[in-house]
C-alpha positions as CSV (number, residue, x, y, z in Angstrom):
1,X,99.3,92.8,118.5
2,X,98.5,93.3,122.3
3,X,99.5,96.0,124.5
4,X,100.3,97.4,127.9
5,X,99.9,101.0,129.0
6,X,102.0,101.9,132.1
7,X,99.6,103.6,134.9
8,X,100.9,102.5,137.9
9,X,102.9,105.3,139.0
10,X,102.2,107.6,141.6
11,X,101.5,110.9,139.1
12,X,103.7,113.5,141.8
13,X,104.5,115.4,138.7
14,X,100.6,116.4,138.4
15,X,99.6,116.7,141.9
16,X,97.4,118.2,143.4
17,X,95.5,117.1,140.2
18,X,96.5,113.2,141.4
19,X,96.0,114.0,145.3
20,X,92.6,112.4,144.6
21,X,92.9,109.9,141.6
22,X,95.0,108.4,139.9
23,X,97.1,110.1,136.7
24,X,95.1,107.4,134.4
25,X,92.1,109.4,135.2
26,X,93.6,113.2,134.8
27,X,91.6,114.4,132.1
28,X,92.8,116.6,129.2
29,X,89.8,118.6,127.6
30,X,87.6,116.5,128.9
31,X,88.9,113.2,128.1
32,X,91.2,110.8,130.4
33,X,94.4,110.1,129.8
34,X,93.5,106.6,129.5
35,X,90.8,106.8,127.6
36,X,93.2,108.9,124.6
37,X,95.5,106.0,125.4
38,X,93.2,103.3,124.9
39,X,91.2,104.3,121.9
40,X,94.7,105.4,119.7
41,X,95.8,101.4,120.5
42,X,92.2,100.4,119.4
43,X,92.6,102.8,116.3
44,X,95.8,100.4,115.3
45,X,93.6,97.2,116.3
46,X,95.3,96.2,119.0
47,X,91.9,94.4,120.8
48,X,94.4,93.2,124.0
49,X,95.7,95.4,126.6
50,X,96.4,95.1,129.8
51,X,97.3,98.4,132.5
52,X,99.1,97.9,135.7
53,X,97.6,99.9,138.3
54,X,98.6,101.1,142.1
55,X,97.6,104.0,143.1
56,X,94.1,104.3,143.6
57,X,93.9,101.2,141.5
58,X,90.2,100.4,142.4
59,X,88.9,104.0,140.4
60,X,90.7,102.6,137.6
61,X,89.1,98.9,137.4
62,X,85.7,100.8,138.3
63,X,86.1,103.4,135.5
64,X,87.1,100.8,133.0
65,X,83.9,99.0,133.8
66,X,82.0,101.5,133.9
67,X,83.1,101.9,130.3
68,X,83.1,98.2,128.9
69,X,87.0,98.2,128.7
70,X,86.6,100.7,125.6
71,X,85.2,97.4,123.8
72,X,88.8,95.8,124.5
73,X,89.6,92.7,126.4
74,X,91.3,94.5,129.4
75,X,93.8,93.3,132.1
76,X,95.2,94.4,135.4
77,X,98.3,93.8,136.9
78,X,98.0,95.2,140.6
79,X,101.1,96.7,142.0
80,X,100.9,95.9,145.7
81,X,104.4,98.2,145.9
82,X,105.6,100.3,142.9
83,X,107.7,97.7,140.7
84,X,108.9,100.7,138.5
85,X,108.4,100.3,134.5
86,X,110.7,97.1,134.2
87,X,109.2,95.7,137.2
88,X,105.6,96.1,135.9
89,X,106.4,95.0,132.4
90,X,108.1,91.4,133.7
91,X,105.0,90.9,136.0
92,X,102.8,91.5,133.1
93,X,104.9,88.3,131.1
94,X,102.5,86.3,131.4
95,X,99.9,88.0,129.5
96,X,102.1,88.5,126.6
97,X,103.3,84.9,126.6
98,X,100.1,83.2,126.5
99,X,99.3,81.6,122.5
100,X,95.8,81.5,121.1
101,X,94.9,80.9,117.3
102,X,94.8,84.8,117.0
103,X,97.7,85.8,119.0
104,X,101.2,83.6,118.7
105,X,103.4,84.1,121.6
106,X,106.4,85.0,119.6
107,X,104.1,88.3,118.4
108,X,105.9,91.6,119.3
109,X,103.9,93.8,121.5
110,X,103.5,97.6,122.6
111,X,104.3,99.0,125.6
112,X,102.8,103.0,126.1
113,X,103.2,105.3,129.2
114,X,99.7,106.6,130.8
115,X,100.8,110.0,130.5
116,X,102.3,110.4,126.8
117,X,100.3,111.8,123.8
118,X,101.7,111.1,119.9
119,X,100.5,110.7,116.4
120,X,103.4,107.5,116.6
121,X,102.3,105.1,113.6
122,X,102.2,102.2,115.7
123,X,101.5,99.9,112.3
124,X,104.8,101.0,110.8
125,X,106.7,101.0,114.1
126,X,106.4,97.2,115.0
127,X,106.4,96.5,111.1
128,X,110.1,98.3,111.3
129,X,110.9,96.1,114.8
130,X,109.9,93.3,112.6
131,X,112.2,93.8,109.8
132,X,115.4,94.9,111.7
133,X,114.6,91.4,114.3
134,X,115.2,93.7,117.4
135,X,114.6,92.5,120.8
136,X,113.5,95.9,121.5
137,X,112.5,99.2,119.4
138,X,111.9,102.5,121.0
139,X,110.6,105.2,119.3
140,X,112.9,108.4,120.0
141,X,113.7,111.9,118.8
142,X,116.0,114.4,118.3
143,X,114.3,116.8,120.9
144,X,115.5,118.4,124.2
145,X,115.4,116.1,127.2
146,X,116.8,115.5,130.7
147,X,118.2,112.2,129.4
148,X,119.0,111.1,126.3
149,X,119.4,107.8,125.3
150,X,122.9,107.0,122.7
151,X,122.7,105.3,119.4
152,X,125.3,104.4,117.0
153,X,125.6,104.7,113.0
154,X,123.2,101.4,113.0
155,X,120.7,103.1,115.1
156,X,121.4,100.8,118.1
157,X,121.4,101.4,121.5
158,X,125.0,101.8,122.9
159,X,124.7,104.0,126.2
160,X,123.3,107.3,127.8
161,X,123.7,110.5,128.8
162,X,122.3,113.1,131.5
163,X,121.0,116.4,129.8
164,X,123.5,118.1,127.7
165,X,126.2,118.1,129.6
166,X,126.4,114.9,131.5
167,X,128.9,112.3,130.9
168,X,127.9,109.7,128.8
169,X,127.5,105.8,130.3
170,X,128.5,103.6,127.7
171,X,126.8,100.0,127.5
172,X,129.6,99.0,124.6
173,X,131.9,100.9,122.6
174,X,130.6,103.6,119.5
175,X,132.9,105.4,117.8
176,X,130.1,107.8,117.0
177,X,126.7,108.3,118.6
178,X,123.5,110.3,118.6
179,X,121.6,111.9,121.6
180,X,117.8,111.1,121.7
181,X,114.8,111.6,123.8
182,X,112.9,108.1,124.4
183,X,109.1,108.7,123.7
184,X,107.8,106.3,126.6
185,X,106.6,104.1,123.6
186,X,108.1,100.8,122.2
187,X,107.7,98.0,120.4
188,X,109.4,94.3,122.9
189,X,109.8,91.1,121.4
190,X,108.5,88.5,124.3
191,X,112.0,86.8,123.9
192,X,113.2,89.6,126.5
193,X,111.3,88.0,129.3
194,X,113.9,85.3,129.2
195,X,117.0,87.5,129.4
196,X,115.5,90.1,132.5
197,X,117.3,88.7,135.0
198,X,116.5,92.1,137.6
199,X,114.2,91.2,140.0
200,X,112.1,93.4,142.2
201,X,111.4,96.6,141.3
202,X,113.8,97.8,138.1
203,X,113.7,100.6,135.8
204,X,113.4,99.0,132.1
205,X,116.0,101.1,130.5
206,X,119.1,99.9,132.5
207,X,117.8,96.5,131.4
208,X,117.9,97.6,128.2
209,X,121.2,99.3,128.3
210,X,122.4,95.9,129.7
211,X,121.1,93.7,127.3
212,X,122.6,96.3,124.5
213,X,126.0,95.5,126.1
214,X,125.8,92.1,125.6
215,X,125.0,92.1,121.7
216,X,121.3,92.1,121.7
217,X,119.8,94.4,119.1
218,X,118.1,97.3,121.1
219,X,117.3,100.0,118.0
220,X,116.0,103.5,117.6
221,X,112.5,104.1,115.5
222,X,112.9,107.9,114.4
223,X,109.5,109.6,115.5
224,X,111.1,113.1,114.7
225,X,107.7,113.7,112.2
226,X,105.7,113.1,114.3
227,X,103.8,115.0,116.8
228,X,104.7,114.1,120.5
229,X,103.2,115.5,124.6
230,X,104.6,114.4,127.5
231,X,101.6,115.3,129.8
232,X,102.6,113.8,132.9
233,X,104.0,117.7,134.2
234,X,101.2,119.9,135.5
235,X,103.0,122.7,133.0
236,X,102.3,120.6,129.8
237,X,98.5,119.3,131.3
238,X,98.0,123.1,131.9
239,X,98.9,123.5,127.9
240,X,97.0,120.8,126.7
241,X,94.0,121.3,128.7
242,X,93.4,125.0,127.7
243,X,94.4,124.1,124.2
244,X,91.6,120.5,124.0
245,X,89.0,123.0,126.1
246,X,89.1,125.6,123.4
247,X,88.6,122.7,120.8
């Protein structure tokens, strides 16, 4: 299975820490973000990874060399502008389309933010993609968020919701559904490629919404057991510093 991590943003959330780098290259008790990123895929054997990069993009191709790649074969997609996470993914196709003897191009593949920590089975979340034939799988939990994203009874995506008590934007009818916070990790088949029709820059969960509206199976993977940081606030890097500093 290959992989893309999700650097490119411009890390405003953690300045000052990103007046001078990048948010790939915070580091969190010593260690970069990308660097946690990047071993946990390599923990799963995922070999095949590519990061899309933008600002300060040249410290991130120097540190990764400076490394070997984290003995991965490593990709970049430069962002000349921001193309926003469905932007970035759709550039990146072509590295997920491409077939070798070890990697069909009909193999589902994982998409991780830069700035998001988890004990996420990655194994047993594209084995469940797998199984259910989902175009997309998104790991989620029943956790407080500024937006949740709406399943039904199935555990498929109908619509979403700002905070508690926003009204909710339905993609297709539900006659019941359940609020969850998205974990910035999921699980694409490379069939969506075909059917993102935004162009530009494009945030991937309208897309998703959309295609959920027109029948395709968009489904929830329950991370609720497992642990889960969003470190891309300079509260929660604070937290996680002091806690990885003191061992």
């Amino acid at each position: 299975m290959k992989a893309m991590v999700l650097a490119a943003g411009l890390g405003t959330r953690l300045r000052p820490l990103t007046d001078d780098r990048p948010k790939a290259l915070v580091t969190v008790g010593g260690r970069t973000l990308l660097e946690i990123v990047l071993k946990r895929l390599r923990s799963f054997g995922i070999g095949e990874v590519i990061v899309n990069t933008h600002h300060f993009a040249e410290m991130v191709y120097d540190y990764l060399r400076a490394n070997r790649n984290f003995g991965l074969r490593i990709e970049i997609s430069y962002e000349e502008s921001l193309l926003d996470t469905g932007g970035g993914l759709k550039k990146a196709a072509w590295f997920f389309l491409e077939s070798g003897p070890r990697q069909p191009s009909d193999e589902p593949f994982l998409v991780h933010n830069v700035d998001v920590t988890s004990t996420i089975d990655f194994t047993r979340l594209a084995a469940f993609h797998r199984e259910r034939g989902a175009l997309a799988t998104l790991a989620v939990a029943e956790r407080p968020t500024s937006r949740y994203l709406l399943f039904d009874r199935q555990g498929e995506l109908c619509g979403r919701r700002a905070g508690d008590e926003g009204r909710p934007e339905m993609a297709r009818p539900a006659d019941r559904v359940q609020a969850l916070a998205f974990s910035g990790i999921h699980v694409l088949s490379p069939r969506i490629f075909a059917k993102l029709n935004e162009e530009g820059a494009f945030s991937i969960v309208p897309a998703y919404l959309r295609l959920a509206g027109v029948g395709e199976k968009m489904i929830a993977f329950r991370a609720d057991t497992y642990q889960w940081r969003d470190l891309g606030r300079i509260e929660s890097w604070r937290d996680a510093d002091r806690q990885g500093m003191s061992g």
